[in-house]
C-alpha positions in Angstrom: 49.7 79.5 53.8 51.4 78.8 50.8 51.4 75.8 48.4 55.0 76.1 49.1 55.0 75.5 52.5 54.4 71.4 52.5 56.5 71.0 50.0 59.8 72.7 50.7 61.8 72.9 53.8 61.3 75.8 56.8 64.0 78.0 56.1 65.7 76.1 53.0 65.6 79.7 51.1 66.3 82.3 53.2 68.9 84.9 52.4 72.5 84.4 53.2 74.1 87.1 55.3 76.2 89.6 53.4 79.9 89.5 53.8 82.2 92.2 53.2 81.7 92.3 49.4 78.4 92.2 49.5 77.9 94.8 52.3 80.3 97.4 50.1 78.9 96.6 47.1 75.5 97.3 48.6 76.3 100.3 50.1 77.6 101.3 46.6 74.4 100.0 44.6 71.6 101.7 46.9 73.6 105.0 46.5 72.7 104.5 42.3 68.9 103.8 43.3 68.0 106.5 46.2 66.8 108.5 43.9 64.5 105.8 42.5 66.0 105.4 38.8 70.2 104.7 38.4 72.1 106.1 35.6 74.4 105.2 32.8 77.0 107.2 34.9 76.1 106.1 38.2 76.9 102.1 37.0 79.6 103.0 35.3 81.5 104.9 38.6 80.0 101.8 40.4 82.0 98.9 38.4 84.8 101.4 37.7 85.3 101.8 42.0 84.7 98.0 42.8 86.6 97.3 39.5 89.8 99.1 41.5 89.7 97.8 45.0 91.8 94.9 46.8 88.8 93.8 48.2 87.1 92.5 44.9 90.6 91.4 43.4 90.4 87.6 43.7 86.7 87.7 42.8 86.2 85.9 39.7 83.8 87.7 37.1 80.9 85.1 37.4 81.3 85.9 41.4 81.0 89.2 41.1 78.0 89.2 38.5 76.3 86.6 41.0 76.5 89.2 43.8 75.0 91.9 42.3 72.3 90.1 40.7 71.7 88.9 44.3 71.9 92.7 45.3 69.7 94.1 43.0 67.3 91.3 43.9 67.2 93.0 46.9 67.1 96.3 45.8 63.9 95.6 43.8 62.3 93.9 46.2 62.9 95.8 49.5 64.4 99.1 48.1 67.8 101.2 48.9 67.0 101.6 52.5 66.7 97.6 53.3 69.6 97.0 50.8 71.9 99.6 53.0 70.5 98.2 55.9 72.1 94.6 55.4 75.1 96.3 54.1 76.0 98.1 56.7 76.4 95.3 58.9 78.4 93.3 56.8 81.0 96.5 56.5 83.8 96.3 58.4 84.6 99.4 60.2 88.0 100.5 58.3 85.9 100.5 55.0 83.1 102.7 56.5 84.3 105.9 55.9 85.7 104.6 52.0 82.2 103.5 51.4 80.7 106.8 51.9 83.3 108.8 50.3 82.6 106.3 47.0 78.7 106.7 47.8 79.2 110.4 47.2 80.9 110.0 44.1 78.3 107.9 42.8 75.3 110.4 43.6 77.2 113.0 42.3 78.2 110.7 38.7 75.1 112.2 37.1 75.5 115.5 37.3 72.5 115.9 39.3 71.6 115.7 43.2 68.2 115.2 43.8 66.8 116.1 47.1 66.0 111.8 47.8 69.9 111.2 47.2 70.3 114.3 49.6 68.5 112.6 52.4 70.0 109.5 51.7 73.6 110.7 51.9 72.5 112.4 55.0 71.2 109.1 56.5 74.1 106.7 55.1 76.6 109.4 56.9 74.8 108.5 60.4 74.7 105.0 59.8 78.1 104.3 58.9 79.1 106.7 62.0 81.1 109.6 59.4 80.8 112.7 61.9 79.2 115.3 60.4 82.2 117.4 59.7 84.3 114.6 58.2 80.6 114.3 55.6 81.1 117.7 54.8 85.1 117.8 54.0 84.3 114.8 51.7 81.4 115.4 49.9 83.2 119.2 49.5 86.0 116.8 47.9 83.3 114.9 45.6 82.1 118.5 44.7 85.3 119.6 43.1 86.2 116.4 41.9 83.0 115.9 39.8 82.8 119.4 38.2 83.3 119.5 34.8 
Protein backbone atom coordinates (compact mmCIF):
# COMPACT_ATOMS: atom_id res chain seq x y z
CA UNK A 1 0.00 0.00 0.00
CA UNK A 2 1.01 3.25 -0.93
CA UNK A 3 0.69 6.64 0.67
CA UNK A 4 -0.75 7.36 -2.61
CA UNK A 5 -3.45 5.15 -2.56
CA UNK A 6 -5.98 7.23 0.00
CA UNK A 7 -5.27 10.13 -1.48
CA UNK A 8 -5.62 9.92 -5.24
CA UNK A 9 -8.22 8.28 -7.22
CA UNK A 10 -8.17 4.21 -8.43
CA UNK A 11 -7.13 4.48 -11.84
CA UNK A 12 -6.82 8.45 -12.15
CA UNK A 13 -3.13 7.88 -13.65
CA UNK A 14 -3.06 5.13 -15.76
CA UNK A 15 -1.58 5.17 -19.21
CA UNK A 16 -3.65 6.27 -22.14
CA UNK A 17 -3.80 3.85 -24.99
CA UNK A 18 -1.54 4.55 -28.01
CA UNK A 19 -3.10 5.75 -31.12
CA UNK A 20 -1.66 5.55 -34.42
CA UNK A 21 1.14 8.08 -33.80
CA UNK A 22 2.11 6.82 -30.83
CA UNK A 23 2.10 3.16 -31.92
CA UNK A 24 4.57 4.16 -35.13
CA UNK A 25 6.51 6.29 -33.32
CA UNK A 26 7.06 3.54 -30.80
CA UNK A 27 7.78 0.96 -33.05
CA UNK A 28 10.41 3.49 -34.45
CA UNK A 29 11.91 4.49 -30.92
CA UNK A 30 12.39 0.83 -29.49
CA UNK A 31 14.16 -0.01 -32.72
CA UNK A 32 16.98 3.03 -31.49
CA UNK A 33 17.05 1.24 -27.93
CA UNK A 34 17.19 -2.72 -28.65
CA UNK A 35 20.51 -2.62 -28.45
CA UNK A 36 20.32 -0.98 -25.05
CA UNK A 37 22.08 2.56 -25.89
CA UNK A 38 20.58 4.84 -29.18
CA UNK A 39 22.75 6.79 -31.31
CA UNK A 40 23.33 10.21 -32.61
CA UNK A 41 22.34 8.56 -36.03
CA UNK A 42 19.72 6.45 -34.88
CA UNK A 43 17.60 9.84 -33.52
CA UNK A 44 18.52 11.65 -36.26
CA UNK A 45 16.90 8.78 -39.04
CA UNK A 46 14.10 8.65 -36.31
CA UNK A 47 12.86 12.54 -36.56
CA UNK A 48 14.12 12.68 -40.11
CA UNK A 49 11.30 9.49 -41.09
CA UNK A 50 8.49 10.81 -38.73
CA UNK A 51 9.59 14.39 -39.80
CA UNK A 52 8.41 13.08 -43.62
CA UNK A 53 5.23 11.29 -43.12
CA UNK A 54 1.45 12.35 -43.66
CA UNK A 55 0.71 10.82 -40.54
CA UNK A 56 2.62 13.24 -38.23
CA UNK A 57 1.76 16.33 -40.64
CA UNK A 58 -0.86 18.16 -38.63
CA UNK A 59 0.97 17.44 -35.35
CA UNK A 60 2.07 20.52 -33.87
CA UNK A 61 5.71 20.50 -32.48
CA UNK A 62 4.76 20.65 -28.74
CA UNK A 63 2.48 17.43 -29.67
CA UNK A 64 4.96 15.63 -31.08
CA UNK A 65 7.63 16.43 -28.24
CA UNK A 66 4.82 15.38 -25.67
CA UNK A 67 4.58 11.95 -27.40
CA UNK A 68 7.85 11.06 -27.28
CA UNK A 69 8.64 12.16 -23.90
CA UNK A 70 5.58 9.96 -23.09
CA UNK A 71 7.33 7.15 -25.12
CA UNK A 72 10.63 7.24 -23.81
CA UNK A 73 8.93 7.25 -20.37
CA UNK A 74 7.98 4.05 -21.31
CA UNK A 75 10.98 2.92 -22.86
CA UNK A 76 12.84 3.59 -19.56
CA UNK A 77 10.66 2.20 -17.47
CA UNK A 78 9.53 -1.05 -19.13
CA UNK A 79 12.18 -1.32 -22.02
CA UNK A 80 11.91 -1.86 -26.01
CA UNK A 81 10.03 -5.00 -25.79
CA UNK A 82 6.87 -3.47 -23.64
CA UNK A 83 7.25 -0.12 -25.70
CA UNK A 84 6.76 -2.34 -29.13
CA UNK A 85 4.35 -4.28 -27.42
CA UNK A 86 1.77 -1.29 -26.98
CA UNK A 87 2.84 -0.14 -30.31
CA UNK A 88 1.94 -2.75 -32.22
CA UNK A 89 -1.52 -2.65 -31.30
CA UNK A 90 -2.09 0.78 -31.92
CA UNK A 91 -0.59 0.19 -35.69
CA UNK A 92 -2.94 0.00 -38.22
CA UNK A 93 -2.29 -2.80 -40.52
CA UNK A 94 -1.40 -0.75 -43.93
CA UNK A 95 1.52 0.92 -41.89
CA UNK A 96 2.87 -2.50 -40.56
CA UNK A 97 5.03 -3.36 -43.20
CA UNK A 98 6.32 0.75 -43.42
CA UNK A 99 7.09 0.49 -39.83
CA UNK A 100 9.43 -2.30 -40.18
CA UNK A 101 11.02 -1.24 -43.35
CA UNK A 102 11.88 2.30 -41.26
CA UNK A 103 12.82 -0.03 -38.14
CA UNK A 104 15.46 -1.47 -40.35
CA UNK A 105 16.77 1.75 -41.42
CA UNK A 106 17.12 2.81 -38.03
CA UNK A 107 19.17 -0.26 -36.72
CA UNK A 108 21.21 -0.08 -39.54
CA UNK A 109 21.72 4.22 -39.01
CA UNK A 110 24.87 3.43 -37.02
CA UNK A 111 26.82 1.54 -38.92
CA UNK A 112 26.63 -1.27 -36.69
CA UNK A 113 24.22 -4.36 -36.09
CA UNK A 114 24.54 -5.77 -32.92
CA UNK A 115 23.32 -9.31 -32.33
CA UNK A 116 20.33 -7.66 -29.64
CA UNK A 117 19.01 -5.46 -32.70
CA UNK A 118 19.34 -8.84 -34.71
CA UNK A 119 16.92 -10.54 -32.53
CA UNK A 120 14.85 -7.73 -32.21
CA UNK A 121 14.28 -7.16 -35.96
CA UNK A 122 13.71 -10.83 -36.04
CA UNK A 123 10.90 -10.58 -33.39
CA UNK A 124 9.35 -7.12 -34.70
CA UNK A 125 9.10 -8.98 -38.31
CA UNK A 126 6.73 -11.74 -36.47
CA UNK A 127 4.85 -9.38 -34.63
CA UNK A 128 3.95 -7.00 -37.26
CA UNK A 129 3.10 -10.24 -39.50
CA UNK A 130 6.16 -9.24 -42.42
CA UNK A 131 6.55 -12.91 -43.90
CA UNK A 132 9.82 -13.84 -43.69
CA UNK A 133 10.72 -13.43 -47.28
CA UNK A 134 9.26 -10.01 -47.59
CA UNK A 135 11.96 -9.26 -44.05
CA UNK A 136 14.56 -10.46 -46.07
CA UNK A 137 13.94 -8.38 -49.54
CA UNK A 138 13.75 -5.28 -47.22
CA UNK A 139 16.30 -5.45 -44.87
CA UNK A 140 18.46 -6.59 -48.28
CA UNK A 141 17.10 -3.06 -49.43
CA UNK A 142 18.26 -1.32 -45.98
CA UNK A 143 21.65 -3.08 -46.68
CA UNK A 144 22.43 -1.30 -49.92
CA UNK A 145 20.81 1.76 -49.00
CA UNK A 146 22.95 2.31 -45.85
CA UNK A 147 26.37 1.48 -47.29
CA UNK A 148 28.61 4.07 -47.47
Amino acid sequence: MSIFDDVLPEGQFQEQAFGPHEGYAGVLLASSACDGHIADEEVQSLVTILGRMKLYQHVSSNRFGSMMDRLLGILKRKGPEQLVEQAVAALPTELRETAFINACDIVLADGVVEEDEKEFINTLMTKLGVSADRAKTIVKVMVYKNQG
